[in-house]
C-alpha beads as a LAMMPS data file, in Angstrom:
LAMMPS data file: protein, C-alpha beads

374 atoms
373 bonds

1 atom types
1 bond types

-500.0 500.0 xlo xhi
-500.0 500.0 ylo yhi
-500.0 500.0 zlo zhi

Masses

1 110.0

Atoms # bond

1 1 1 0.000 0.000 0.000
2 1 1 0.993 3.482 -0.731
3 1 1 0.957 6.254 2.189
4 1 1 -0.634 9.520 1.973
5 1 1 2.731 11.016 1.770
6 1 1 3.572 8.849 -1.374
7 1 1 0.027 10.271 -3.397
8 1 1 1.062 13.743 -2.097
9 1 1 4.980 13.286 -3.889
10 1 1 4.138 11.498 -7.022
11 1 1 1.148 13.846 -7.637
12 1 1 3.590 16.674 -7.089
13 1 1 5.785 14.997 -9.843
14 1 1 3.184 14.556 -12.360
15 1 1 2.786 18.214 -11.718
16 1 1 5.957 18.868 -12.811
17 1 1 6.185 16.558 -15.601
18 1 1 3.302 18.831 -17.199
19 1 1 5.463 21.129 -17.171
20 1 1 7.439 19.711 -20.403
21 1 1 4.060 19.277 -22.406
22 1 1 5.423 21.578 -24.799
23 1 1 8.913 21.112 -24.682
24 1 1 9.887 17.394 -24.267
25 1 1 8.789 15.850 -27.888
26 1 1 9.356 12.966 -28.966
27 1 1 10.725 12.026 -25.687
28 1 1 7.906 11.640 -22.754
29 1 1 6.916 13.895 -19.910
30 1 1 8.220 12.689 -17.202
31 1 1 9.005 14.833 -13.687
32 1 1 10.543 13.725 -10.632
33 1 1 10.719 14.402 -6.753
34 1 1 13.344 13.959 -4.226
35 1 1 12.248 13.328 -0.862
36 1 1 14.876 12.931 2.423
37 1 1 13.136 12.856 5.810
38 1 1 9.674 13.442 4.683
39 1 1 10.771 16.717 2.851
40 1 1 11.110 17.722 -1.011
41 1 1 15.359 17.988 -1.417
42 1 1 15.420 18.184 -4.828
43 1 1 12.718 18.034 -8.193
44 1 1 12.782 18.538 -11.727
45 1 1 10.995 17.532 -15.331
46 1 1 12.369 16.439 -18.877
47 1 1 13.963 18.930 -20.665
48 1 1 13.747 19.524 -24.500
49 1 1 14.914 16.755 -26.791
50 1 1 18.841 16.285 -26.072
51 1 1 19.235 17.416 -22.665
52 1 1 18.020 16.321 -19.002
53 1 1 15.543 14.466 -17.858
54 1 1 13.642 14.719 -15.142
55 1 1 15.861 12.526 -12.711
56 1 1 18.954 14.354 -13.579
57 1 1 17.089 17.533 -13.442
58 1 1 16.366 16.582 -9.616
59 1 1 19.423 15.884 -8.547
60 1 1 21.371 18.743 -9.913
61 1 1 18.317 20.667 -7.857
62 1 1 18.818 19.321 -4.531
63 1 1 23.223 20.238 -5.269
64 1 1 21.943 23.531 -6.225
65 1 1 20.730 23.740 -2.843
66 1 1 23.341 22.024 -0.743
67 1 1 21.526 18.455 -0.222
68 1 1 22.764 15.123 0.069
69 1 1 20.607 12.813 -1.792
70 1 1 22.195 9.755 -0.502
71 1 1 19.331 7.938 1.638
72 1 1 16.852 9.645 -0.568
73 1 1 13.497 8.223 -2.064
74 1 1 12.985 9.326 -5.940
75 1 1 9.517 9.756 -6.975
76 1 1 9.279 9.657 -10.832
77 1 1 6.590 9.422 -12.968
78 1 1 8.046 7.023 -15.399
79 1 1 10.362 4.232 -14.889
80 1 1 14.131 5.407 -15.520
81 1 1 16.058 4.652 -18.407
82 1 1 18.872 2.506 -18.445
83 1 1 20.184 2.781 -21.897
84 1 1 22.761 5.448 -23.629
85 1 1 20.472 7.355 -26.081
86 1 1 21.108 11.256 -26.560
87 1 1 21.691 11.414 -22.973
88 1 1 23.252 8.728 -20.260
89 1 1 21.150 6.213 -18.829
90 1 1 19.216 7.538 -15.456
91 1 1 19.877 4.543 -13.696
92 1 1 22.926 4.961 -13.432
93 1 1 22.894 8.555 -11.652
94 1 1 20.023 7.523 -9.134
95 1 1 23.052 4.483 -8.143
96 1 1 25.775 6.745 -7.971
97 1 1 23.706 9.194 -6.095
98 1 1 23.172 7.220 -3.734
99 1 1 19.613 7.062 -4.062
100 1 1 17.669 4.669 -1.758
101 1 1 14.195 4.269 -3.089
102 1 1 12.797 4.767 -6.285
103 1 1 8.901 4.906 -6.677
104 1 1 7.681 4.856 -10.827
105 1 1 4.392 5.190 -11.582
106 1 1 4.560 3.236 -14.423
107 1 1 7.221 0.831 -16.333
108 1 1 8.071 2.672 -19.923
109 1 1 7.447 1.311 -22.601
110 1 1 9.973 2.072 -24.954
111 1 1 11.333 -1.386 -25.689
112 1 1 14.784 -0.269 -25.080
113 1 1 13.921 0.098 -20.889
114 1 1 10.358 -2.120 -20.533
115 1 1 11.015 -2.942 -17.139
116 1 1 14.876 -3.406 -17.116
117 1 1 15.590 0.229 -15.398
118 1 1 13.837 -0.915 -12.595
119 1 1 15.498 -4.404 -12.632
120 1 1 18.746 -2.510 -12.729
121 1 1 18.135 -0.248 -9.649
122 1 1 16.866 -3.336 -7.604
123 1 1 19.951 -5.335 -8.679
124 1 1 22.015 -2.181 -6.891
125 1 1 19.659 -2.734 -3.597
126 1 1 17.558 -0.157 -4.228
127 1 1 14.026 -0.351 -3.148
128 1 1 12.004 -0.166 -6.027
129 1 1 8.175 0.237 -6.252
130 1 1 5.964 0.823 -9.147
131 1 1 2.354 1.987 -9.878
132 1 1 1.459 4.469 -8.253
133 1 1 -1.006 7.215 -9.713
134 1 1 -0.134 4.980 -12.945
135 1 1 -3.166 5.865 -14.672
136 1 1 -2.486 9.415 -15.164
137 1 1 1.150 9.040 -15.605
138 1 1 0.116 7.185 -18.358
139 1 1 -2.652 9.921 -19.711
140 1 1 -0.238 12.253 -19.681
141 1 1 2.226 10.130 -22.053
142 1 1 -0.666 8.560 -23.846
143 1 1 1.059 9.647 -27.259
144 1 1 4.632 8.210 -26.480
145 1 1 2.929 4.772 -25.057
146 1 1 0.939 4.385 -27.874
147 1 1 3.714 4.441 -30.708
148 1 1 5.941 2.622 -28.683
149 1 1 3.572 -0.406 -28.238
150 1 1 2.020 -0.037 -31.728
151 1 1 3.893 1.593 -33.674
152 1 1 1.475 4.493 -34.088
153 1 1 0.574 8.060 -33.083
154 1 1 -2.173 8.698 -30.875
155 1 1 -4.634 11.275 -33.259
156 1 1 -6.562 13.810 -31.901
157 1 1 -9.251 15.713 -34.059
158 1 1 -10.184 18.887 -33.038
159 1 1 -13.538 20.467 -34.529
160 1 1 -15.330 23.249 -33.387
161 1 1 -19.048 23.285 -33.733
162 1 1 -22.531 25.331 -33.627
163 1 1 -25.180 23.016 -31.337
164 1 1 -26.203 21.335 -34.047
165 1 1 -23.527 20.062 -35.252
166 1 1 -21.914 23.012 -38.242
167 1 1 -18.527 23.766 -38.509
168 1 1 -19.543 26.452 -41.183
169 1 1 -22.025 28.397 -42.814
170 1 1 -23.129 27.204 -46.504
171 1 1 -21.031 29.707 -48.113
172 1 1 -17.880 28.561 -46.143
173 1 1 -17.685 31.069 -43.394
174 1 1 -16.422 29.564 -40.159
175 1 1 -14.636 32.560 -38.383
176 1 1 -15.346 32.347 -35.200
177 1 1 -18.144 29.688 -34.302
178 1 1 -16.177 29.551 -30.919
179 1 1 -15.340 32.171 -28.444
180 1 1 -11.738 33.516 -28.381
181 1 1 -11.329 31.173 -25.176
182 1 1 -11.892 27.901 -26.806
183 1 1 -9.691 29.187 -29.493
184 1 1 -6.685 29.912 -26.763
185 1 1 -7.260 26.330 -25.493
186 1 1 -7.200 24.869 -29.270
187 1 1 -3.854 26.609 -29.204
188 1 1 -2.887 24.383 -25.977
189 1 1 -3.418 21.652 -27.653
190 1 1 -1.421 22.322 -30.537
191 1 1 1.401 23.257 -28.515
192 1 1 1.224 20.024 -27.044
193 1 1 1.519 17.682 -30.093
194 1 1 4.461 17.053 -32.230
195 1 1 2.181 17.742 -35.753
196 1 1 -0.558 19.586 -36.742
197 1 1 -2.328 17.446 -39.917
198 1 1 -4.514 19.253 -42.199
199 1 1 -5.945 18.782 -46.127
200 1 1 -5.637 20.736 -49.167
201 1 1 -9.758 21.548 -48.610
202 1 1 -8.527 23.831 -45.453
203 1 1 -5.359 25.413 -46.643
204 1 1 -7.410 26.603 -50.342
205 1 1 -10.169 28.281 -48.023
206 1 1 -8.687 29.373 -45.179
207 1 1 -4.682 29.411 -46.176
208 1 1 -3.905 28.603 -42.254
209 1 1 -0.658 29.114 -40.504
210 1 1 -1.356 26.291 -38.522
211 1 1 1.512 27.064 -35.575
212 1 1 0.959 27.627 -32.438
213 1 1 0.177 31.622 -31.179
214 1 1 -2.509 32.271 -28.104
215 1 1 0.044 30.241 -25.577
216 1 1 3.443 30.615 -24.660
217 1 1 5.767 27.753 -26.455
218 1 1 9.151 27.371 -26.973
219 1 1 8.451 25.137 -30.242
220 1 1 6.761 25.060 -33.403
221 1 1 5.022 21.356 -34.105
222 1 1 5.639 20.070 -37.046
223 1 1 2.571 20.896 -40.023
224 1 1 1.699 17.742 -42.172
225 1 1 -0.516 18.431 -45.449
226 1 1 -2.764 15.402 -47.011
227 1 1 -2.833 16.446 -50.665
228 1 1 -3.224 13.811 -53.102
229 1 1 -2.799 15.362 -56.048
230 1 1 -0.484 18.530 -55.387
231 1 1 -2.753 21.183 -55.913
232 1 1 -1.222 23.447 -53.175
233 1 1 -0.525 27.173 -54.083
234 1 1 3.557 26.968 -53.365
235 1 1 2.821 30.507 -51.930
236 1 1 0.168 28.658 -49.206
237 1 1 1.097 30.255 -45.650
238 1 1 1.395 26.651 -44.669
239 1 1 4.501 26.447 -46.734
240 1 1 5.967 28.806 -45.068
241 1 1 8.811 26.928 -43.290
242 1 1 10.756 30.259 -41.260
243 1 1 7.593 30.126 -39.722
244 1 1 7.556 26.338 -38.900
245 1 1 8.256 22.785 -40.597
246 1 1 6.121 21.834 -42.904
247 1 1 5.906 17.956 -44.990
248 1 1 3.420 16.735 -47.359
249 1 1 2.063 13.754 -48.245
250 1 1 0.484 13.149 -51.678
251 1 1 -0.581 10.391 -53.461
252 1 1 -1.314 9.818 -57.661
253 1 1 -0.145 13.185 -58.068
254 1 1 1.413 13.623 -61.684
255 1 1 5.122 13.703 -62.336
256 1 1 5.089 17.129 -63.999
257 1 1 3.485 18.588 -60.801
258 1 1 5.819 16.735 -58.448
259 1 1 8.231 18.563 -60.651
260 1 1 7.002 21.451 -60.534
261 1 1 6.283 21.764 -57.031
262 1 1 9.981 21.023 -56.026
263 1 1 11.190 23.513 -57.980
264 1 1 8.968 26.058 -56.704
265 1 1 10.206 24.464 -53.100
266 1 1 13.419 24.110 -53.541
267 1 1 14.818 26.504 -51.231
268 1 1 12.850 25.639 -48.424
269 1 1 13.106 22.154 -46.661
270 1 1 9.589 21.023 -47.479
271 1 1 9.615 17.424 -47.531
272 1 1 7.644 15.969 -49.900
273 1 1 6.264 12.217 -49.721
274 1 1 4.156 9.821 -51.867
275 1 1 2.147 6.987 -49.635
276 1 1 -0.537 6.311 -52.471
277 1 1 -3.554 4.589 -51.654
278 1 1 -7.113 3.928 -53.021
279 1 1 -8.589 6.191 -56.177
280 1 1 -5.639 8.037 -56.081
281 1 1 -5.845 9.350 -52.661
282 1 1 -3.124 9.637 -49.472
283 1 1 -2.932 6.381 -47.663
284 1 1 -3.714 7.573 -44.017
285 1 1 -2.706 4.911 -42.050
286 1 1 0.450 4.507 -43.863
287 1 1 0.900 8.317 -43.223
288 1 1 0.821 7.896 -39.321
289 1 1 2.529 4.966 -39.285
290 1 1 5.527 6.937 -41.419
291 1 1 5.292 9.904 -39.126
292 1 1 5.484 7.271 -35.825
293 1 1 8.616 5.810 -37.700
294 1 1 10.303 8.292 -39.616
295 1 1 9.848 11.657 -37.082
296 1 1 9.148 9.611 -33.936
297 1 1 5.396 11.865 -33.803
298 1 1 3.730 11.078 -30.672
299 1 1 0.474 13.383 -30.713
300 1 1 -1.284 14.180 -34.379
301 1 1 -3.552 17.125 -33.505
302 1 1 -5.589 17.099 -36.740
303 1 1 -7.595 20.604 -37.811
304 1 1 -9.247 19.597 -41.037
305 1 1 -12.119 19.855 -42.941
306 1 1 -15.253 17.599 -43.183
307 1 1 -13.711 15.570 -45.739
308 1 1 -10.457 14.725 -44.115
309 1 1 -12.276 14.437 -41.226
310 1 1 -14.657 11.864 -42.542
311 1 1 -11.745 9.833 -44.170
312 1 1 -9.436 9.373 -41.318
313 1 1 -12.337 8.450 -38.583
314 1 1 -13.731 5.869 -41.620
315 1 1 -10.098 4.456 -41.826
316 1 1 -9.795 4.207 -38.157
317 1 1 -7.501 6.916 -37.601
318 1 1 -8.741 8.805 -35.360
319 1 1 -8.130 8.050 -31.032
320 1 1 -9.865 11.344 -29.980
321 1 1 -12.266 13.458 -30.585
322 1 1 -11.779 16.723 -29.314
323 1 1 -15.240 19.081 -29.939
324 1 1 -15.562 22.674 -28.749
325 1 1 -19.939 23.202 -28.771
326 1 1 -20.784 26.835 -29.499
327 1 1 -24.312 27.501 -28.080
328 1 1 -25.959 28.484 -30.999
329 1 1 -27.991 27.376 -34.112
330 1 1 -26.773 27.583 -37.095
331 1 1 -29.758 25.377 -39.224
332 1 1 -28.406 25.055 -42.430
333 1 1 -24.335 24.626 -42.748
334 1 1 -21.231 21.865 -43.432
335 1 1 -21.076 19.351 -40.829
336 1 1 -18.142 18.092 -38.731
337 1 1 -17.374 14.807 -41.039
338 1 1 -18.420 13.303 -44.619
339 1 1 -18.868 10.027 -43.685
340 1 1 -20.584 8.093 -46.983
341 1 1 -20.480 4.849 -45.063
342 1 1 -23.341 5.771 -43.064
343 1 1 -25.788 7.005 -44.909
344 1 1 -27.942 4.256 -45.393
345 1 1 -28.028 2.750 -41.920
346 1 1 -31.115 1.136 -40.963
347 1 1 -30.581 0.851 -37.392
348 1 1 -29.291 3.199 -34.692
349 1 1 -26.970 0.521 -33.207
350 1 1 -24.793 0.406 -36.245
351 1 1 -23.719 4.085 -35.942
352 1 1 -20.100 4.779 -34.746
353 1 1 -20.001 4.904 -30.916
354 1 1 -18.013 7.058 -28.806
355 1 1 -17.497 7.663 -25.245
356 1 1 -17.545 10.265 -23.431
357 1 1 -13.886 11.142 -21.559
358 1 1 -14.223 14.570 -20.171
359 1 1 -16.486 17.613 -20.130
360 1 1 -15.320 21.180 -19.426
361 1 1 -16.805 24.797 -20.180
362 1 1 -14.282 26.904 -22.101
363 1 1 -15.398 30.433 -21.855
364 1 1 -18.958 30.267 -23.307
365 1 1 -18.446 26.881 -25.362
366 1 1 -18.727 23.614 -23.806
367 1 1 -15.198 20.831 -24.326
368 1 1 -15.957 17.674 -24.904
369 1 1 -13.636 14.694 -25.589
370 1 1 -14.501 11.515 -26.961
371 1 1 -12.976 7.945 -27.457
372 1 1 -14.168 5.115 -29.977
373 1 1 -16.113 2.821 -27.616
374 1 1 -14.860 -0.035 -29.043

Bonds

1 1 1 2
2 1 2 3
3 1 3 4
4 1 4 5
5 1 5 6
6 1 6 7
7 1 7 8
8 1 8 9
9 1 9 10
10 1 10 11
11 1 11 12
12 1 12 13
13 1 13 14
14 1 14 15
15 1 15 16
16 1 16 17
17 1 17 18
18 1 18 19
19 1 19 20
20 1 20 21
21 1 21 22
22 1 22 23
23 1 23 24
24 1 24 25
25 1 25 26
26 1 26 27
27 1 27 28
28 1 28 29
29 1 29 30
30 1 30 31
31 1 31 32
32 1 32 33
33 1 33 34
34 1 34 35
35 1 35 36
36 1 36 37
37 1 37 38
38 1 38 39
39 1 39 40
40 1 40 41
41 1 41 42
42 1 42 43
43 1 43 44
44 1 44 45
45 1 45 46
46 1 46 47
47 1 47 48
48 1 48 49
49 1 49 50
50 1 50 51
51 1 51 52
52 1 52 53
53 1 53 54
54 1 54 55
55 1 55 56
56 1 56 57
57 1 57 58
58 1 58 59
59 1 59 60
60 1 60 61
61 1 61 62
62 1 62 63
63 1 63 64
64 1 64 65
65 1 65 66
66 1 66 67
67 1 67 68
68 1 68 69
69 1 69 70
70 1 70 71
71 1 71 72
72 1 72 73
73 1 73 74
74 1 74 75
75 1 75 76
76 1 76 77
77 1 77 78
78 1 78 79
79 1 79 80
80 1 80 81
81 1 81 82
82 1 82 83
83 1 83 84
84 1 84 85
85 1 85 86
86 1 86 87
87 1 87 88
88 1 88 89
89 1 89 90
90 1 90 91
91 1 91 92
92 1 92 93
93 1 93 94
94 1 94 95
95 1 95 96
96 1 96 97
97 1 97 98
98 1 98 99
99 1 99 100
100 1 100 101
101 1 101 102
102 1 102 103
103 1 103 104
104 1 104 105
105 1 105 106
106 1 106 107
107 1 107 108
108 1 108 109
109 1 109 110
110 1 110 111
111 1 111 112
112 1 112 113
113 1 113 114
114 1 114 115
115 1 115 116
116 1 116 117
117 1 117 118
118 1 118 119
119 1 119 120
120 1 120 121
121 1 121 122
122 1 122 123
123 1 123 124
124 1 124 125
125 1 125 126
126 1 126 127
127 1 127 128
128 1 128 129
129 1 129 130
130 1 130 131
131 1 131 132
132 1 132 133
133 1 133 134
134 1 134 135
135 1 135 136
136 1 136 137
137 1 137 138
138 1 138 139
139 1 139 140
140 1 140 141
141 1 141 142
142 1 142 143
143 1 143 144
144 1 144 145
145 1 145 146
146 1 146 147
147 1 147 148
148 1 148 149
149 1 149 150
150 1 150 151
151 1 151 152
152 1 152 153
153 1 153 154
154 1 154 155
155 1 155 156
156 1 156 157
157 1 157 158
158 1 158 159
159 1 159 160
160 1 160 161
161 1 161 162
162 1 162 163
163 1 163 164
164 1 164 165
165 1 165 166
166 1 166 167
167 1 167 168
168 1 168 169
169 1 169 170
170 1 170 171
171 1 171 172
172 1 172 173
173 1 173 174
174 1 174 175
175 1 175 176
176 1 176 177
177 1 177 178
178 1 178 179
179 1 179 180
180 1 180 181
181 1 181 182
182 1 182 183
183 1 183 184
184 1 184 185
185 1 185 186
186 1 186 187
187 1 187 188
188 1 188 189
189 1 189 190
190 1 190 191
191 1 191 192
192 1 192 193
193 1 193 194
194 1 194 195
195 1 195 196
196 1 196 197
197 1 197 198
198 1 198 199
199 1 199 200
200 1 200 201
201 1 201 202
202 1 202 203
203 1 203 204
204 1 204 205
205 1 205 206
206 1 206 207
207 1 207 208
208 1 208 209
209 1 209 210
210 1 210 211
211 1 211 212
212 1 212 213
213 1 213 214
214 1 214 215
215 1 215 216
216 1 216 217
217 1 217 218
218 1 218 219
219 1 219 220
220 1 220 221
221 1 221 222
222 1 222 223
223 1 223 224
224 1 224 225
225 1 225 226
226 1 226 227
227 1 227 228
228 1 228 229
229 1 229 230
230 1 230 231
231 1 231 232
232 1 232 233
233 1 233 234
234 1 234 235
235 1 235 236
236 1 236 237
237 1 237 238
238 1 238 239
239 1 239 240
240 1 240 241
241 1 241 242
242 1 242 243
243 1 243 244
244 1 244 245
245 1 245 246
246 1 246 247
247 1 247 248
248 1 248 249
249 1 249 250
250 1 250 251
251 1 251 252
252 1 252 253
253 1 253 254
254 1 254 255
255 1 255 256
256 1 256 257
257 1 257 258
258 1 258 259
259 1 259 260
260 1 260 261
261 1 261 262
262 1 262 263
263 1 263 264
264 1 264 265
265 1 265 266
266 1 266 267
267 1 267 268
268 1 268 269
269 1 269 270
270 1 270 271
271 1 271 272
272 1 272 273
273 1 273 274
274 1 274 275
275 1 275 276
276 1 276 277
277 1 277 278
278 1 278 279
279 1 279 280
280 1 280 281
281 1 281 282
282 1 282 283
283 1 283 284
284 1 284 285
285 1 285 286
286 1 286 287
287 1 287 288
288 1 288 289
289 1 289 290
290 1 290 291
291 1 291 292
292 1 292 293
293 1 293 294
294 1 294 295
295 1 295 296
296 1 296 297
297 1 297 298
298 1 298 299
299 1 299 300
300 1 300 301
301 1 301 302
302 1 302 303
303 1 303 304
304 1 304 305
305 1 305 306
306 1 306 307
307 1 307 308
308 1 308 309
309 1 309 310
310 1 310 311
311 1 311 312
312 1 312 313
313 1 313 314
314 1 314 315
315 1 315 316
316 1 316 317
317 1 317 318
318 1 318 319
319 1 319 320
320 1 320 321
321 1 321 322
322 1 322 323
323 1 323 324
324 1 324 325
325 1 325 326
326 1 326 327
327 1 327 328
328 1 328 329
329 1 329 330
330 1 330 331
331 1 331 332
332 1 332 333
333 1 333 334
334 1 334 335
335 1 335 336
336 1 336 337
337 1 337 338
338 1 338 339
339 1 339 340
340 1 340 341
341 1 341 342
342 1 342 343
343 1 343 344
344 1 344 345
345 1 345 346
346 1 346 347
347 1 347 348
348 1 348 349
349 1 349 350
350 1 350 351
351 1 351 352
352 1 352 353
353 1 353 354
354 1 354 355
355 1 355 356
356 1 356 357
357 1 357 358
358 1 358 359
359 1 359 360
360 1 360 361
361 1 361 362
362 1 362 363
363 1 363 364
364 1 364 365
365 1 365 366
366 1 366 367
367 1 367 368
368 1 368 369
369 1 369 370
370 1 370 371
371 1 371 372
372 1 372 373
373 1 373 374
């Protein structure tokens, strides 16, 4: 059983590990808490891609200070590595430290560590525990955990909608259906993932930056484009890549206007690549997969249209629904996904389900998060 005092230091950790949200991708959030005679000595959270992590951070905390961590219990939020990646294993300065204790609140899953930084710090006679507040260490990371134990992103489609269910007016007007609030929490989550996916449809009517703006970040996330047959204008804000990186994925798109785009590119980084699948169109699964592989993308925070939208929840793409509810009626309008494969159902039990995950009022608009039931 764990004591008061153990909730009180690991929920103090996962404090801090929210702290890297925006800074710590591809790597997880992670924070950690030092703890010598039932008093913080030390804490810290990961750092941006290349330098500390959160144990390391700690340490050189409590030194900062004047502590001695020897005799010391660690509370992290995810199991220390033990391998040599950009940075030394963690293991190893927990048993040089003198650490005596070490409390995870979950095993990582990165097969590289899956249990053996624990297994190292017991073989030094540590006391090692594990589980604590494990279900929201593992919210936290649920991005990282899913693409290391499937090899995929975790995809999160944000829409914002009048109450009955329009993303925009007939003639394409959709500026603002949401209060400025919900669009400064949009912004959150953007900041948060490691891409933000869109389709040609939004970037010829709205030419979006797509970067992150209304909150403080030290990053831009990467901007991915699903256009199957090229037709971006190479002057597209989205292009724009002193602004932020930008990659496209096309699929039967002719030769000439492959050529033609690159040259018009040339000089700016944009990474074009060809994933074709059926009539012509982008492969989306094989897009996420290649983003989980190729740019190690945790979070997809898609802002699309209700064609893209449709396509990647038909293909099974989609792990979250994230819905900001305006109240108003707008009657007529273009709803929040094309989905074809449902228009002739004859029964209400062979709609899509979703569940309901959390519920929050964002200045006048109502939050709502969803997961596929199944």
């Amino acid at each position: 059983m764990y004591s008061a005092a153990d909730h009180q230091f690991m929920s103090q950790a996962l404090s801090l590990a929210h702290e890297a949200l925006f800074t710590s991708n591809p790597n997880p959030r992670v924070g950690c808490v030092l703890v010598k005679d039932g008093r913080v000595i030390g804490q810290g959270h990961t750092q941006a891609v290349g330098f500390a992590h959160a144990e390391i951070m700690a340490l050189m905390d409590a030194k900062s200070q004047g502590h001695s961590v020897a005799g010391a219990t660690a509370y992290v939020t995810l199991e220390p590595c033990c391998h040599h990646g950009r940075t030394p294993p963690c293991t190893e300065s927990l048993i040089a430290a003198g650490i005596s204790t070490v409390i995870a609140a979950m095993e990582d899953p990165n097969p590289l560590v899956a249990g053996q930084g624990l297994q190292a710090l017991r073989a030094a006679g540590m006391t090692v525990r594990c589980g604590l507040l494990e279900k929201e260490a593992a919210e936290l990371n649920i991005g990282f955990i899913q693409r290391m134990r499937t090899g995929m992103p975790f995809v999160r489609m944000k829409i914002a909608a009048s109450l009955d269910g329009r993303t925009a007016l007939d003639n394409g007007v959709s500026q603002w259906i949401t209060s400025s609030a919900a669009r400064a929490d949009g912004h959150r989550w953007r900041a948060r993932a490691c891409c933000i996916l869109t389709g040609i449809g939004t970037v010829k009517e709205d030419d979006p930056q797509l970067t992150v703006r209304d909150v403080a970040s030290t990053r831009q996330p990467l901007r991915v484009l699903i256009d199957s047959f090229l037709d971006v204008d190479p002057t597209a804000k989205i292009l724009d890549t002193q602004i932020a990186p930008t990659m496209i994925f096309y699929g039967a798109a002719s030769k000439d206007r492959v050529d033609h785009l690159n040259h018009e590119l040339a000089d700016s980084n944009i990474q074009l690549v060809s994933l074709p699948g059926a009539h012509g169109k982008v492969d989306l699964q094989e897009t996420l997969r290649y983003l989980a592989e190729k740019r190690h993308i945790n979070e997809v925070h898609v802002e699309a249209g209700f064609k893209l939208n449709g396509s990647l929840i038909q293909s099974h793409c989609v792990d979250e629904l994230l819905i900001y509810l305006a109240p108003k009626l707008l009657g007529s309008g273009i709803g929040l996904a094309r989905l074809p494969e449902l228009t002739q159902l004859e029964s209400l039990a062979d709609g899509l389900e979703w569940q309901y995950h959390e519920q929050q009022i964002i200045g006048s608009d109502l939050r709502i998060r969803l997961r596929p039931k199944s």
